[in-house]
N, C-alpha and C positions, 0 to 999 in steps of 0.2 A: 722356206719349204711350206711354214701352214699359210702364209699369204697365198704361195700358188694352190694351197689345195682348195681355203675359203676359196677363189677365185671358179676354180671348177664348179666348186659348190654351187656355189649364185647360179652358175650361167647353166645349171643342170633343173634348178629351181624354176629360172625363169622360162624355161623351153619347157616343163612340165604345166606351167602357172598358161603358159599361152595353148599347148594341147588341150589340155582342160576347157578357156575360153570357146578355142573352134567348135569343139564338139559341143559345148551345151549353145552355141550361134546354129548348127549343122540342126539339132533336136528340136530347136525353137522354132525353126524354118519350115521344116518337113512336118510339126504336129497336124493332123487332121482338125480343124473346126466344128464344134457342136453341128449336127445339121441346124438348117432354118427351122424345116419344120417344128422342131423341139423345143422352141420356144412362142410357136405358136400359141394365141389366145386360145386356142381350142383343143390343144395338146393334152395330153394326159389320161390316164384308166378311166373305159367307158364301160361299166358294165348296162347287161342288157337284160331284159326281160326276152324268154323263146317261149314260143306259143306256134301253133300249126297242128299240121298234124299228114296225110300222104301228097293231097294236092300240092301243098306249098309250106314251109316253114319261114319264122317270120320274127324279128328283132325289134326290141322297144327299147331307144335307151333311157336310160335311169334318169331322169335330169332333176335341175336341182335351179333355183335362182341365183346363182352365180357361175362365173367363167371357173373352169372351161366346159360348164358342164349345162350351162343355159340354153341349152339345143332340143328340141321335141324331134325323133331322127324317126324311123322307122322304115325296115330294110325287109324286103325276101331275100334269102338263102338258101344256098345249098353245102353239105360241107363237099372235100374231096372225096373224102373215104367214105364211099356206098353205102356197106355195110353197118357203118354208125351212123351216118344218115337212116338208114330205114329204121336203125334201131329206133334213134329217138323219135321219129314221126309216129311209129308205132307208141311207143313210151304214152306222149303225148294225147294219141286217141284215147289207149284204155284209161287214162283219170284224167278227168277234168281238174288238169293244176296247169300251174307254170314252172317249165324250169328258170335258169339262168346262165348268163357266159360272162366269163371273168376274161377280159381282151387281154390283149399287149398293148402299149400306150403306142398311140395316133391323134393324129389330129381331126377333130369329128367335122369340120368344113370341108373336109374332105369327101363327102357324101351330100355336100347340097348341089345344086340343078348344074353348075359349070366351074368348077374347079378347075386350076392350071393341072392337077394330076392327081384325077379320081383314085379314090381306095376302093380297090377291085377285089380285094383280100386280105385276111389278119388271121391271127392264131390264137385260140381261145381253149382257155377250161371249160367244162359244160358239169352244172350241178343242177341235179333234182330239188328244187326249191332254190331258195332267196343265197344266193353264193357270199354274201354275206351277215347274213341271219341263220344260222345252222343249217343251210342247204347242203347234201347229199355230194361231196365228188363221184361223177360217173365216166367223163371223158377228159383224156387229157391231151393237151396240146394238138387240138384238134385246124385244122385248115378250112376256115370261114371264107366260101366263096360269094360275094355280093353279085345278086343277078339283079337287082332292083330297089330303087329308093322306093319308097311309097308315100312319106311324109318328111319334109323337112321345112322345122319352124323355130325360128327363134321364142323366146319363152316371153310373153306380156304381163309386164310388173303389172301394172295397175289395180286397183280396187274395181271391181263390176259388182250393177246390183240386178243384170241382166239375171232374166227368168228360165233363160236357154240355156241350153248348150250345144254345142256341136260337136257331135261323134261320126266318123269315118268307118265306113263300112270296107271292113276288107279280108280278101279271100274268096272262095269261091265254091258254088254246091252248097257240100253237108258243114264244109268247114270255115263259117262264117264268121267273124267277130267284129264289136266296135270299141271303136278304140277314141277318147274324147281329146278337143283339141285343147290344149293346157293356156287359156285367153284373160287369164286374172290371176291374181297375187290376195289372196291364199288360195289355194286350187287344189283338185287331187288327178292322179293317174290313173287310169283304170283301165281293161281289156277283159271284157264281157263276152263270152262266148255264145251265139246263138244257136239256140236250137236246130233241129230241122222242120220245124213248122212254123216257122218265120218265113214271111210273104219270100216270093223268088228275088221278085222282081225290085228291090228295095234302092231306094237311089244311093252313089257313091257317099252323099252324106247327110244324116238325117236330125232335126231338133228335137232334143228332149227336154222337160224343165228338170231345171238344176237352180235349185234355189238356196243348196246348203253345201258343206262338202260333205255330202253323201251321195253314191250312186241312185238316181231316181228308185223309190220301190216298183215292185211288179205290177202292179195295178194300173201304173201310168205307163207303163209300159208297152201293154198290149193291145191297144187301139192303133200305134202307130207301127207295131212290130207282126203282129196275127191279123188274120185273115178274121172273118166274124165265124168262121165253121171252128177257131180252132183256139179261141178265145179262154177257150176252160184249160189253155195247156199253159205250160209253164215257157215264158220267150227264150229264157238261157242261166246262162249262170254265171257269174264273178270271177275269172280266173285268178285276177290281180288285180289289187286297191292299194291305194299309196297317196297319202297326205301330209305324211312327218317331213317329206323333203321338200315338200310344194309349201312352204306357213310363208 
């Protein structure tokens, strides 16, 4: 009698012991795969510097001398939602500051000239100042639509003992800025807002001397930014300076 019941036993053992195997065979089969993208070199939280204001709103991202973050990007936007669109254009007129947007992670290659499958959209926090520097939360989870790259560059280690620099002039009208190309290792980021007495007619990109990492002062400024009637004004102002992540 316990012979035949061990006997049950086992064979009740062994058909639970092989259930078990199918199913964790059936789960191992069917698991979905990390995407690719996600381990992309260029994967991970991009945040951005926002600057514009009704014409156009406009994205600078953060970059830094290492992957994934070694990219100079810069994007026009719009968001979905109208009404927080005009807020923050408006926002942005009345003070001369910067916000910022804290993304959802992407892959930032996905924004240069021909991608196998442009990012045409992302979803983003928006803070009043530096979103990780005690910046403001103002919007949340907001729908970043990309109408436009503007700048997309990989970031140049090297040492330069060049006397220039090259800043991209971008926007349009009253709401003008330049924005410098990041071309040496130590370097800084900047997005300078210009006045509206700054020449109209200013090429897409223009040389300033840059002999330190500081923004050139005003002074050198206003022969190649003002007109000569208009020389006693002041060319623009600073929105955003950044050299701790550029060393």
């Amino acid at each position: 009698m316990n012979t035949t019941l061990f006997s049950v036993a086992r064979a009740i053992c062994l058909i639970l012991l092989l259930s078990l195997s199918c199913i964790s065979e059936a789960q191992q089969s069917t698991a979905v795969p990390a995407p690719a993208h996600a381990t992309a070199k260029s994967w991970g939280k991009h945040g951005m510097v926002v600057f514009g204001g009704k014409p156009a709103l406009f994205a600078s991202h953060m970059p830094m001398f290492h992957a994934p973050h070694d990219l100079q990007v810069v994007v026009q936007f719009h968001l979905a939602d109208t009404k927080v669109h005009d807020e923050l254009a408006q926002a942005l007129i009345n003070k001369s500051q910067f916000w910022s947007l804290d993304p959802e992670d992407f892959d930032l290659q996905r924004l240069s000239s021909a991608p196998a499958t442009p990012l045409t959209k992302f979803s983003a926090d928006f803070f009043e100042g530096h979103f990780e520097r005690g910046g403001q939360q103002r919007y949340l989870g907001q729908t970043v639509i990309v109408d436009k790259v503007m700048m997309f560059r990989p970031l140049k280690m090297e040492n330069k003992t060049e006397t220039q620099g090259q800043y991209h002039v971008i926007g349009q009208g009253k709401e003008r800025f330049l924005v410098k190309e990041i071309d040496r290792r130590p370097d800084f980021d900047v997005i300078f807002k210009l006045n509206e007495f700054v020449k109209p007619n200013l090429p897409n990109i223009i040389k300033l001397p840059t002999t330190n990492l500081a923004f050139p002062e005003a002074s050198s400024l206003k022969k190649p930014l003002l007109s000569a009637k208009n020389t006693h004004r002041s060319p623009g102002v600073v929105l955003y300076f950044e050299t701790e992540d550029l060393k």
